[in-house]
N, CA, C and O atoms as a MOPAC input file, in Angstrom:
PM7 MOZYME 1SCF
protein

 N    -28.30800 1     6.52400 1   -76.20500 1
 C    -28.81300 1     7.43000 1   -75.19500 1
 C    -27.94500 1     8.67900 1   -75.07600 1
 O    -28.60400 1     9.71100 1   -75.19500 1
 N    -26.73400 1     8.84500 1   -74.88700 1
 C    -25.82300 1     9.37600 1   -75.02000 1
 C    -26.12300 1    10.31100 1   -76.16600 1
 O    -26.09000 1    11.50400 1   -75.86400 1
 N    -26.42300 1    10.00100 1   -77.48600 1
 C    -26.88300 1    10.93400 1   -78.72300 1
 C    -27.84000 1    12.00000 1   -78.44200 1
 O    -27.71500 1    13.20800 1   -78.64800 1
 N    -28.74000 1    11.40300 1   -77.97700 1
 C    -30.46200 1    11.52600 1   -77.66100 1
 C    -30.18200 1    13.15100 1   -76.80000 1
 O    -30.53000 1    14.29800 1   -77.07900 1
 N    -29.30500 1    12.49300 1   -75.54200 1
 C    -28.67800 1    13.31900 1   -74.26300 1
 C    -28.16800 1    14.59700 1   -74.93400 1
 O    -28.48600 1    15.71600 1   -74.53100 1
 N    -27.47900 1    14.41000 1   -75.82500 1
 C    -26.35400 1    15.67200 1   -76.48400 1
 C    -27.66500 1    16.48100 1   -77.19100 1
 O    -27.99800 1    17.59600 1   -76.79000 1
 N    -28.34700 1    15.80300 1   -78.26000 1
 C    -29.34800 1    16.61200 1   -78.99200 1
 C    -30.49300 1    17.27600 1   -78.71100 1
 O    -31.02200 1    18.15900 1   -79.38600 1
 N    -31.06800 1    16.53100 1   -77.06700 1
 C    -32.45700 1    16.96000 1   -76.78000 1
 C    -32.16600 1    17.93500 1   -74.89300 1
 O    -32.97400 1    18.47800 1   -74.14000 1
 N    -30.59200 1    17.72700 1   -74.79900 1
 C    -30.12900 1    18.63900 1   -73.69100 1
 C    -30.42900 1    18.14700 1   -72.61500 1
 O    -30.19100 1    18.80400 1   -71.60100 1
 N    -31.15200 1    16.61200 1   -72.49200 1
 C    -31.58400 1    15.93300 1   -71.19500 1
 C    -30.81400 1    15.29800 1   -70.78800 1
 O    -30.09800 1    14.74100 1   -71.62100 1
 N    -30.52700 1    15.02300 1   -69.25300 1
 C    -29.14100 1    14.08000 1   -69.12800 1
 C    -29.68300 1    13.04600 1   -69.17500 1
 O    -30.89500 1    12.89300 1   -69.02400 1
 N    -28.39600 1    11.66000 1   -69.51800 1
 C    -29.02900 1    10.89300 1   -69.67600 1
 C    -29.46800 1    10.25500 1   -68.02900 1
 O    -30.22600 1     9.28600 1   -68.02900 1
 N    -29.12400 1    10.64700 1   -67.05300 1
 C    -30.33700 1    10.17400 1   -66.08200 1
 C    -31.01600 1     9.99300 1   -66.24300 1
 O    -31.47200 1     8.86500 1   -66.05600 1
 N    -31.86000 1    11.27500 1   -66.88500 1
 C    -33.32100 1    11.26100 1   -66.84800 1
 C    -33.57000 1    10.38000 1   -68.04100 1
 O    -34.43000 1     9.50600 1   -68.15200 1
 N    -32.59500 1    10.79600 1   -68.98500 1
 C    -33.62200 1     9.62300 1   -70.10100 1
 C    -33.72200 1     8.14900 1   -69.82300 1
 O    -34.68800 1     7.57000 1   -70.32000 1
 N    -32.60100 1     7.23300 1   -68.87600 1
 C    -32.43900 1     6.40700 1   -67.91100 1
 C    -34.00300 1     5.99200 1   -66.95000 1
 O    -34.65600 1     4.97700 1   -66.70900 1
 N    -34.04400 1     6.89000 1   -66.75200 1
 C    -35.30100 1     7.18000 1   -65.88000 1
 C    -36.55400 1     7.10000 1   -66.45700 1
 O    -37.40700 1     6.30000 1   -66.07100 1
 N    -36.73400 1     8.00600 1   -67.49700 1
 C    -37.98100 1     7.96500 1   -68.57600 1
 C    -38.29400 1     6.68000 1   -68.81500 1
 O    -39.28700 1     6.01000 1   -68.53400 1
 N    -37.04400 1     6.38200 1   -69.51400 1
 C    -37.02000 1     4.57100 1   -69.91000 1
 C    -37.75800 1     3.86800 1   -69.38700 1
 O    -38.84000 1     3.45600 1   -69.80600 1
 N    -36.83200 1     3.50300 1   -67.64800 1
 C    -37.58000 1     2.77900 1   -66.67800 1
 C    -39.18500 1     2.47700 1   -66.30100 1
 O    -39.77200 1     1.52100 1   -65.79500 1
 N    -39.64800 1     3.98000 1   -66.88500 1
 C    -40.95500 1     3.85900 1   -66.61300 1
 C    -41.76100 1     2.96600 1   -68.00500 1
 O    -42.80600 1     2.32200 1   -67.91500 1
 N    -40.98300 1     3.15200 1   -69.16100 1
 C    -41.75000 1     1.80300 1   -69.56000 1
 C    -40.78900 1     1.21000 1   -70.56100 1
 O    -41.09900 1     0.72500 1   -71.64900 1
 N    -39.69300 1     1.30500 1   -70.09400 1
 C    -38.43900 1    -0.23800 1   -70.33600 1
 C    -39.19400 1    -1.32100 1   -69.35600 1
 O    -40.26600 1    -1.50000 1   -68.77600 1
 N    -37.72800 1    -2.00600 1   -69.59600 1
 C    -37.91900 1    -3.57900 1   -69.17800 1
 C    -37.72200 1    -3.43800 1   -67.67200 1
 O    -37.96700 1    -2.40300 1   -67.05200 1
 N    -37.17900 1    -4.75800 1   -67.04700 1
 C    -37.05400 1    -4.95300 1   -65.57800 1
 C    -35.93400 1    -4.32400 1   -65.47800 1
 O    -35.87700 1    -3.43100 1   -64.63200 1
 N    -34.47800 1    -4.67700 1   -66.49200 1
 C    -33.09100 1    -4.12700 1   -65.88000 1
 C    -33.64100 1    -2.37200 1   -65.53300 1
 O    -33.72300 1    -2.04100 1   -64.35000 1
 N    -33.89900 1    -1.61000 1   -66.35400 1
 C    -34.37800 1    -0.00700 1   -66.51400 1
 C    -35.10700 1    -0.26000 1   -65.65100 1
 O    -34.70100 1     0.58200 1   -64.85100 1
 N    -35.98100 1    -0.82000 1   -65.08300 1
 C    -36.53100 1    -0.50200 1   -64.06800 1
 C    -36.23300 1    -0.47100 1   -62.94900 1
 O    -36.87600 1     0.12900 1   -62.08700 1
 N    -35.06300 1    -1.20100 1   -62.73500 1
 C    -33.79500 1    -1.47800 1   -61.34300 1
 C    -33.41700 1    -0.45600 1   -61.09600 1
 O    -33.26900 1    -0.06200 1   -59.93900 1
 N    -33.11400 1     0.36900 1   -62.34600 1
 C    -32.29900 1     1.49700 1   -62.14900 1
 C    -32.95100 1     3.01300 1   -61.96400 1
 O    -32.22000 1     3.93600 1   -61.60700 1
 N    -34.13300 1     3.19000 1   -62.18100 1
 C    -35.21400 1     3.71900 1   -62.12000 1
 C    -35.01100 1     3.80900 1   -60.60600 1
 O    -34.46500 1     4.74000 1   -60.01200 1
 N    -35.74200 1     2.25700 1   -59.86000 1
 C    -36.28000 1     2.27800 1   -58.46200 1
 C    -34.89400 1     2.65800 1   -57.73200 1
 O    -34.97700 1     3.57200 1   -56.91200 1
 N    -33.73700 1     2.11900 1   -57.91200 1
 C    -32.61700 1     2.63700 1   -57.30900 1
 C    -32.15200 1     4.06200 1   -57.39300 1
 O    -31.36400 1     4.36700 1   -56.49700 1
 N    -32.41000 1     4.88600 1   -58.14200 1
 C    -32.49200 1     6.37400 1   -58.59700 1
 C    -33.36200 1     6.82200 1   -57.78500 1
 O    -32.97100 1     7.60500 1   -56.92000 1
 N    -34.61000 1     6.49300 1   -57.83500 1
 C    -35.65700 1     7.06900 1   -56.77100 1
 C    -35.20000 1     7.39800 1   -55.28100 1
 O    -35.02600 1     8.47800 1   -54.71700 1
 N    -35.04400 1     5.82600 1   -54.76000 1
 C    -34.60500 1     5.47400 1   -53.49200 1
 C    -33.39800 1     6.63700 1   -52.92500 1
 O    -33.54400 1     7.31300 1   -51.90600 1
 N    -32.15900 1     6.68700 1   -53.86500 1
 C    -31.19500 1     7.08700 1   -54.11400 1
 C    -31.84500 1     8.69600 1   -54.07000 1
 O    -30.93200 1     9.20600 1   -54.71900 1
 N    -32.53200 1     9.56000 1   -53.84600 1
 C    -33.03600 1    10.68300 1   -53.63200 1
 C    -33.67300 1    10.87000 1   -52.19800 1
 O    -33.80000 1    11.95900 1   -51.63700 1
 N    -34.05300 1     9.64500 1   -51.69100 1
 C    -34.75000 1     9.47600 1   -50.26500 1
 C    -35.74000 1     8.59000 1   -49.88200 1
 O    -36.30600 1     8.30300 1   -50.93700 1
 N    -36.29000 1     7.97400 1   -48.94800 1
 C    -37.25300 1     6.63400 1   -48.58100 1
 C    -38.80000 1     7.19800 1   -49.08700 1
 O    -39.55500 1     8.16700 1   -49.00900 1
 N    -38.68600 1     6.02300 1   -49.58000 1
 C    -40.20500 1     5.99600 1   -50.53200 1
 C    -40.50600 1     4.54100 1   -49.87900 1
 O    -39.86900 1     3.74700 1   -49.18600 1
 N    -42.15500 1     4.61000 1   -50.60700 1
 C    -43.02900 1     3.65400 1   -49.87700 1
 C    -43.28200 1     3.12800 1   -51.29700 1
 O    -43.11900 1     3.93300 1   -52.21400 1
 N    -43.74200 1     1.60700 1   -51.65300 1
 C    -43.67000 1     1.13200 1   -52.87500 1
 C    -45.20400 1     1.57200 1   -53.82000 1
 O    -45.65700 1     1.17400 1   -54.89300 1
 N    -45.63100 1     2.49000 1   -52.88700 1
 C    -46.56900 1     3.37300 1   -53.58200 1
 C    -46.46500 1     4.51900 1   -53.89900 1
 O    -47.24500 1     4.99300 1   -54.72500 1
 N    -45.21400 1     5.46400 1   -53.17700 1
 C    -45.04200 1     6.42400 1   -53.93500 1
 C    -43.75700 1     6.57300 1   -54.98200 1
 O    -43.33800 1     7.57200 1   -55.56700 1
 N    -43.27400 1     5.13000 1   -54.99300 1
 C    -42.12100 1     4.79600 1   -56.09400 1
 C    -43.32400 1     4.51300 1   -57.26000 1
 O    -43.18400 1     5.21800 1   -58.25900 1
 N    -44.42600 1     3.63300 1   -57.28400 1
 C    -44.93700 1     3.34200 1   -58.01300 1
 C    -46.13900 1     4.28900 1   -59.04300 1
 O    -46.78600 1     3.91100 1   -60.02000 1
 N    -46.08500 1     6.01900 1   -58.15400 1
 C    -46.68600 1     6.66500 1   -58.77500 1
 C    -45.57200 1     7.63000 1   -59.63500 1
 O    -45.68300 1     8.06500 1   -60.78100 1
 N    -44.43500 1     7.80700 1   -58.63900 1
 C    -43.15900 1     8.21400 1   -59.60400 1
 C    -42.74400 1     7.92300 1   -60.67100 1
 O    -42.21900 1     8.81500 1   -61.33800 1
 N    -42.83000 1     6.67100 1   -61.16600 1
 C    -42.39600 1     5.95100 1   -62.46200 1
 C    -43.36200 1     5.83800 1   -62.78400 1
 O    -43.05100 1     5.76900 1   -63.97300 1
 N    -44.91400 1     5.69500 1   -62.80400 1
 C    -45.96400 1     5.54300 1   -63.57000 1
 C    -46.32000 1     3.81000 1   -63.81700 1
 O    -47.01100 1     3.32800 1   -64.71400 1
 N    -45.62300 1     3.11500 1   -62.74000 1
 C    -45.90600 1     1.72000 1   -63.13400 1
 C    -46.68700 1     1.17600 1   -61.82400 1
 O    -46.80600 1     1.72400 1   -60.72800 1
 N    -47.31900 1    -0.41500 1   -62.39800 1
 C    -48.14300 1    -0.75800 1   -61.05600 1
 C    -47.50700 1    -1.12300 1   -59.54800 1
 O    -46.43500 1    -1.72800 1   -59.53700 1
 N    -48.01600 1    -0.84000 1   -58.52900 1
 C    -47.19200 1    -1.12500 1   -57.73700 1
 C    -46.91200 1    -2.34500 1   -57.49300 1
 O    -45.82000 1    -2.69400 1   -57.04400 1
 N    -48.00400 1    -3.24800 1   -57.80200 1
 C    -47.39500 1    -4.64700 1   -57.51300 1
 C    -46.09100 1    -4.76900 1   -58.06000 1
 O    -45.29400 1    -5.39300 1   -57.36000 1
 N    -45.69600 1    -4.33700 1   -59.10700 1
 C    -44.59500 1    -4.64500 1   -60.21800 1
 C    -43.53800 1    -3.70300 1   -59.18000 1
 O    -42.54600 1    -4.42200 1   -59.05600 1
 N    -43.39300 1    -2.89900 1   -58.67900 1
 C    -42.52300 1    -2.40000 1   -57.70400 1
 C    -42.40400 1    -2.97700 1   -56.19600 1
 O    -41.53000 1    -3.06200 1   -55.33400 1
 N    -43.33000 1    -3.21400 1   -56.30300 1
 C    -43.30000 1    -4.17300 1   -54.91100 1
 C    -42.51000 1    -5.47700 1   -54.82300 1
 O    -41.83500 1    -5.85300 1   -53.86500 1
 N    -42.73700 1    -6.19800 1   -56.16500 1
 C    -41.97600 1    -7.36900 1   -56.12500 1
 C    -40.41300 1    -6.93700 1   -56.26400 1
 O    -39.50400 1    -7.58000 1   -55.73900 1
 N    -40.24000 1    -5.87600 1   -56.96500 1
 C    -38.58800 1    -5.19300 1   -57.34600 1
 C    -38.07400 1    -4.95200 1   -56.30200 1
 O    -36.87300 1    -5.16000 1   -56.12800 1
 N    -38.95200 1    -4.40400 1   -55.26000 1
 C    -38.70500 1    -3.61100 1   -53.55600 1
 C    -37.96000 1    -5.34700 1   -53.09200 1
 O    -36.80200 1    -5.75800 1   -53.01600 1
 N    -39.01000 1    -5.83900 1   -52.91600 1
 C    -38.05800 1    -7.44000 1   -52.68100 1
 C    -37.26300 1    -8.05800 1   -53.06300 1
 O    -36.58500 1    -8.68000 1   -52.24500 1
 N    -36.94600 1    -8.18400 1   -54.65000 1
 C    -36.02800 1    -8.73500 1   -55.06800 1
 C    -34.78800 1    -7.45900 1   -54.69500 1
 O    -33.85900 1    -8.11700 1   -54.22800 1
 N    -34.44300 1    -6.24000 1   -54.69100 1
 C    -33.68500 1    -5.23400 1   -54.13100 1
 C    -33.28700 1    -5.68100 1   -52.42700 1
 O    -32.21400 1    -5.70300 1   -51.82400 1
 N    -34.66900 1    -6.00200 1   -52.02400 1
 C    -33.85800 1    -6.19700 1   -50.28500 1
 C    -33.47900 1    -7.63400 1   -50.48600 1
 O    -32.62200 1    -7.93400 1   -49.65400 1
 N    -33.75500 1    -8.52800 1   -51.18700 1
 C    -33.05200 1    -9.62400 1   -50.94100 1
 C    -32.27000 1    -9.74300 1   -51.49300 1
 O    -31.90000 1   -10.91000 1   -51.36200 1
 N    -31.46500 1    -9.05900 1   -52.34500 1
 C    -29.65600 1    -8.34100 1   -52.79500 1
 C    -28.96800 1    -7.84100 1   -51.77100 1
 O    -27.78400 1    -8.13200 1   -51.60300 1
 N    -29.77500 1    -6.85900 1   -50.80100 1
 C    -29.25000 1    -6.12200 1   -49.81700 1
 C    -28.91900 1    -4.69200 1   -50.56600 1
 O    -27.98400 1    -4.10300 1   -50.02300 1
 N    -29.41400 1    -4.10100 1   -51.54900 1
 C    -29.77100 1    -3.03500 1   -52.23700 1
 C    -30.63000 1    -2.15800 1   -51.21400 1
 O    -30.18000 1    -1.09200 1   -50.79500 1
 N    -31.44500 1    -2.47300 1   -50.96300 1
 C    -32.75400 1    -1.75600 1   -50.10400 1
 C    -32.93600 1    -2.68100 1   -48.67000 1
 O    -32.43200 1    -3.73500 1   -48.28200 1
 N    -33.77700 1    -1.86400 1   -48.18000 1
 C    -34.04400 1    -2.23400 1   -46.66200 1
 C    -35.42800 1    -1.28700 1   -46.28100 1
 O    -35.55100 1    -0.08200 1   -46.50000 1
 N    -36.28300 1    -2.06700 1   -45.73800 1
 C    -37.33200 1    -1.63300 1   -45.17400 1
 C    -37.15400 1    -1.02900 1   -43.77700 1
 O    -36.50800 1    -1.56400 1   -42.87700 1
 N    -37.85600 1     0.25500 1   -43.68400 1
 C    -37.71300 1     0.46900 1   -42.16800 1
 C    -38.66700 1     1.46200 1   -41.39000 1
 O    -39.39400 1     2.16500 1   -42.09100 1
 N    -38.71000 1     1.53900 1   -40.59700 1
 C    -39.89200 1     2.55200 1   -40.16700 1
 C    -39.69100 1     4.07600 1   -39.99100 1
 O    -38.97100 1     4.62500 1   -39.15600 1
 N    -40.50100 1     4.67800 1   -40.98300 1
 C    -39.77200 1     6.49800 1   -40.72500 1
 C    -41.02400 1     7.46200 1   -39.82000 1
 O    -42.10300 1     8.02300 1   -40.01300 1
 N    -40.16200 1     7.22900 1   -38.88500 1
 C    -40.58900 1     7.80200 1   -37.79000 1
 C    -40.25200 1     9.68100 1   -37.86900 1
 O    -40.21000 1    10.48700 1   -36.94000 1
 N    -40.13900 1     9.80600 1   -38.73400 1
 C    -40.04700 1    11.05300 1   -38.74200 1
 C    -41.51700 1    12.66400 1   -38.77000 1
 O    -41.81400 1    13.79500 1   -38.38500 1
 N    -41.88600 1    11.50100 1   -39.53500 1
 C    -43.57400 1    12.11200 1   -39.98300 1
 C    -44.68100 1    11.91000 1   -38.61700 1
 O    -44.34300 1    11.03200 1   -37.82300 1
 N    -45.66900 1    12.48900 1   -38.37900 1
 C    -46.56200 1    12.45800 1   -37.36500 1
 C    -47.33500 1    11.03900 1   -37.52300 1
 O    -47.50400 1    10.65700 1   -36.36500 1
 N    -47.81500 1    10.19700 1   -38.30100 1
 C    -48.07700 1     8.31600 1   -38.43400 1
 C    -47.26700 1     7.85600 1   -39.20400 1
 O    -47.35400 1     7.73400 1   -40.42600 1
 N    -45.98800 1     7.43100 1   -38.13100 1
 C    -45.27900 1     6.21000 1   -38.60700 1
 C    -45.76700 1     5.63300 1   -39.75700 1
 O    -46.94100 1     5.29200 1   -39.90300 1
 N    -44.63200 1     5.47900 1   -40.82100 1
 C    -44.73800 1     4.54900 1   -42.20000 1
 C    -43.95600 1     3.55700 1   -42.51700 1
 O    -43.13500 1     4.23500 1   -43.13500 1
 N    -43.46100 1     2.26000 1   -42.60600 1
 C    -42.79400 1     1.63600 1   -43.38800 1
 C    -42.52500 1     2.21600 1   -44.84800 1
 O    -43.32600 1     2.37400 1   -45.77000 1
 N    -41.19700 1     2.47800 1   -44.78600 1
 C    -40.52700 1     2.95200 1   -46.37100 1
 C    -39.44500 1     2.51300 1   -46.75400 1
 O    -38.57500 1     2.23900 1   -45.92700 1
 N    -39.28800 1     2.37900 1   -47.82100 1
 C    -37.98700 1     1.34700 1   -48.23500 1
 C    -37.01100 1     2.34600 1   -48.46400 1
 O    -37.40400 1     3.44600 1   -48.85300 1
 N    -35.27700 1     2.05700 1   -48.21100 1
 C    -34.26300 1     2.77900 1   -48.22100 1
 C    -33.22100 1     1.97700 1   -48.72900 1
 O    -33.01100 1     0.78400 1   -48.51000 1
 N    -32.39100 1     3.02900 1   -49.66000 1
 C    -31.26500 1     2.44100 1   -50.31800 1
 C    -30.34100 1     2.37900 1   -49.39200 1
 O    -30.12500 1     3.36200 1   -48.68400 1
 N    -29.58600 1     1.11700 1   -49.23200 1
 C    -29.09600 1     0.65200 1   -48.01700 1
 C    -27.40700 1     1.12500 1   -48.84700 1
 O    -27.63600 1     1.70300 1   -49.90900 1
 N    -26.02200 1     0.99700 1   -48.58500 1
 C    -24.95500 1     1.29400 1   -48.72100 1
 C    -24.69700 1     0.21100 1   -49.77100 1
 O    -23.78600 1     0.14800 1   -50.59600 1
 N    -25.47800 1    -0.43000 1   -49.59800 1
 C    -24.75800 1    -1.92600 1   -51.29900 1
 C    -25.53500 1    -1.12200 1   -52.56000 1
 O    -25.16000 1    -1.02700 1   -53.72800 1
 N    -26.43200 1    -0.71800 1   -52.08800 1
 C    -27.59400 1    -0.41500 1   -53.12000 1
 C    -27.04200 1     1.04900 1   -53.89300 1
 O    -27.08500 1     1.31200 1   -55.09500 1
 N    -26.53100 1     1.86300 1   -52.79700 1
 C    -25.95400 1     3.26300 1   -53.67500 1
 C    -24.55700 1     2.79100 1   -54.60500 1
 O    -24.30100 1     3.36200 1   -55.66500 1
 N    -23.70300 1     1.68100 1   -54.06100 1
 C    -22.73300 1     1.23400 1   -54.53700 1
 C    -23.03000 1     0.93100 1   -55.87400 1
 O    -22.45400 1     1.34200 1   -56.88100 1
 N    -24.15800 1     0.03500 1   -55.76600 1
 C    -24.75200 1    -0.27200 1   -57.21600 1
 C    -25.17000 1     0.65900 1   -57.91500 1
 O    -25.39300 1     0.44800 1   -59.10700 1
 N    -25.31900 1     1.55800 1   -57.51300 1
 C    -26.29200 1     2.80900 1   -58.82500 1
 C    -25.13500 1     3.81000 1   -58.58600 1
 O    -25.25100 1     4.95400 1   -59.02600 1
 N    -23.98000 1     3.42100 1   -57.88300 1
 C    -22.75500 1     4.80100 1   -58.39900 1
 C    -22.24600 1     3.34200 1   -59.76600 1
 O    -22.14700 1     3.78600 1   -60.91000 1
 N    -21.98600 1     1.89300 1   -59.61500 1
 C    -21.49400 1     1.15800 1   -60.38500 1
 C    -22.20100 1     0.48200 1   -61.21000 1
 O    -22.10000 1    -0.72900 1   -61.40400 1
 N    -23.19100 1     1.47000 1   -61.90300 1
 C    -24.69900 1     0.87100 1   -62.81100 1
 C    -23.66400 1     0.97800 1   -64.30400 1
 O    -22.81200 1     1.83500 1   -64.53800 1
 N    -24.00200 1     0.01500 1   -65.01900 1
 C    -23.31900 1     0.06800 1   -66.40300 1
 C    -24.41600 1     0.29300 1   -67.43100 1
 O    -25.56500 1     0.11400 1   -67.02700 1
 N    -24.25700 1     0.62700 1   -68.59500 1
 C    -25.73400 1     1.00600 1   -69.29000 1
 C    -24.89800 1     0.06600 1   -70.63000 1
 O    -23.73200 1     0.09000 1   -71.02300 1
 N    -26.01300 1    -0.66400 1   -71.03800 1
 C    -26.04000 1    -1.66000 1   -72.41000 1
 C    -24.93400 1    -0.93000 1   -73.26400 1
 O    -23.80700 1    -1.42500 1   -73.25300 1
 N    -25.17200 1     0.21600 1   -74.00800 1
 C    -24.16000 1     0.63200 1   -75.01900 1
 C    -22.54700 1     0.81400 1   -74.26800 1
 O    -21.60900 1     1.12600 1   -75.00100 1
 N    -22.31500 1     0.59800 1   -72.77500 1
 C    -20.89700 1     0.83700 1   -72.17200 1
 C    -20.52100 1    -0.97600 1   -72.21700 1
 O    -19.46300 1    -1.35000 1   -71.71100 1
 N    -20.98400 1    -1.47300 1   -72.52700 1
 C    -20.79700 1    -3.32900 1   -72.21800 1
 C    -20.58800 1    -4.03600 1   -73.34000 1
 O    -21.39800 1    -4.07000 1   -74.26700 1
 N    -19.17300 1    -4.81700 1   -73.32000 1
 C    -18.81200 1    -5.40300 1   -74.25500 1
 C    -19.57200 1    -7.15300 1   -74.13000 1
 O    -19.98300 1    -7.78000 1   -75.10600 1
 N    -19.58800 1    -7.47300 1   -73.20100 1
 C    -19.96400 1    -8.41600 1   -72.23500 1
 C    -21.27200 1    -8.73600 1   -71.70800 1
 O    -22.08900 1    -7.83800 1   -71.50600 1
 N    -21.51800 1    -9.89800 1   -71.48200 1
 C    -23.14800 1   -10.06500 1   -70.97000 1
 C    -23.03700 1    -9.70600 1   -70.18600 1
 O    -22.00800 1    -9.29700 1   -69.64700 1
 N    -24.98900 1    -9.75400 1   -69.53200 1
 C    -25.29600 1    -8.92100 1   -68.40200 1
 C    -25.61600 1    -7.33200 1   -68.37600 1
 O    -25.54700 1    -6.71800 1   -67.31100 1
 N    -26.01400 1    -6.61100 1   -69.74000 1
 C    -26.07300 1    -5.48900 1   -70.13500 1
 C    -27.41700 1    -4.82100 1   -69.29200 1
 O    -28.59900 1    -5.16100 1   -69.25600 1
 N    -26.64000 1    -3.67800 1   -68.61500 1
 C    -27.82500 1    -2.97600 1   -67.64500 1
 C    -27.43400 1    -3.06400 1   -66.24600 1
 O    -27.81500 1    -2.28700 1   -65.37100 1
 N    -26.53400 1    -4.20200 1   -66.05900 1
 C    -26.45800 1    -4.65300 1   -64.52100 1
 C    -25.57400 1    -3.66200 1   -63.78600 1
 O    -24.74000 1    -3.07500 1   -64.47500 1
 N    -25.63500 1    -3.37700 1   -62.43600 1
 C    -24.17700 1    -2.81900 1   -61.78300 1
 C    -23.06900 1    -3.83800 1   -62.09700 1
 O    -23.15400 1    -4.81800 1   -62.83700 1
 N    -21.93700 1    -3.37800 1   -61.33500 1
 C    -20.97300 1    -4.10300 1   -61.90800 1
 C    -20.82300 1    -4.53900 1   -59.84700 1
 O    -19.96400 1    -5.32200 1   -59.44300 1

């Protein structure tokens, strides 16, 4: 990725990101945590961001809050109240301490640390 990054001038965030939308589950962790990690999304407008189904983000939205990554909450900010999911302080921890497959000598390639 790193190559890709240098030759085609994209960081690899984004190519991180690209991925996610049709990599596997780990890339997709890191995807939805990137999103989040920009501001509260609803698992429908994470799921039009990455281009994947929402069920398949929806279940990620859960397996994320039941890490304590994310947290559901009500954003009362807008004129009809929404439930939107938010990267909670474990969850940014994890996507400042995201490791990418080619940095890992060790199993578990993709995971935060």
């Amino acid at each position: 990725m790193a190559e890709i990054a240098r030759a085609t001038g994209v960081s690899r965030q984004t190519l991180y990101e690209l991925r996610g939308k049709y990599g596997d589950t780990t890339d997709l962790r890191l995807a939805v945590l990137q999103t989040l990690g920009t501001g509260h999304a609803s698992a429908a407008e994470i799921s039009e961001h990455l281009g994947r189904p929402e069920q398949e983000i929806q279940l990620l939205l859960e397996e994320l809050i039941g890490q304590g990554f994310a947290s559901w909450e009500v954003d009362d900010t807008v004129d009809a109240p929404e439930v939107k999911c938010w990267l909670t302080l474990a969850g940014l921890r994890q996507l400042e301490g995201w490791t990418f497959p080619e940095d890992l000598d060790g199993p578990n390639p993709g995971r935060g640390q």
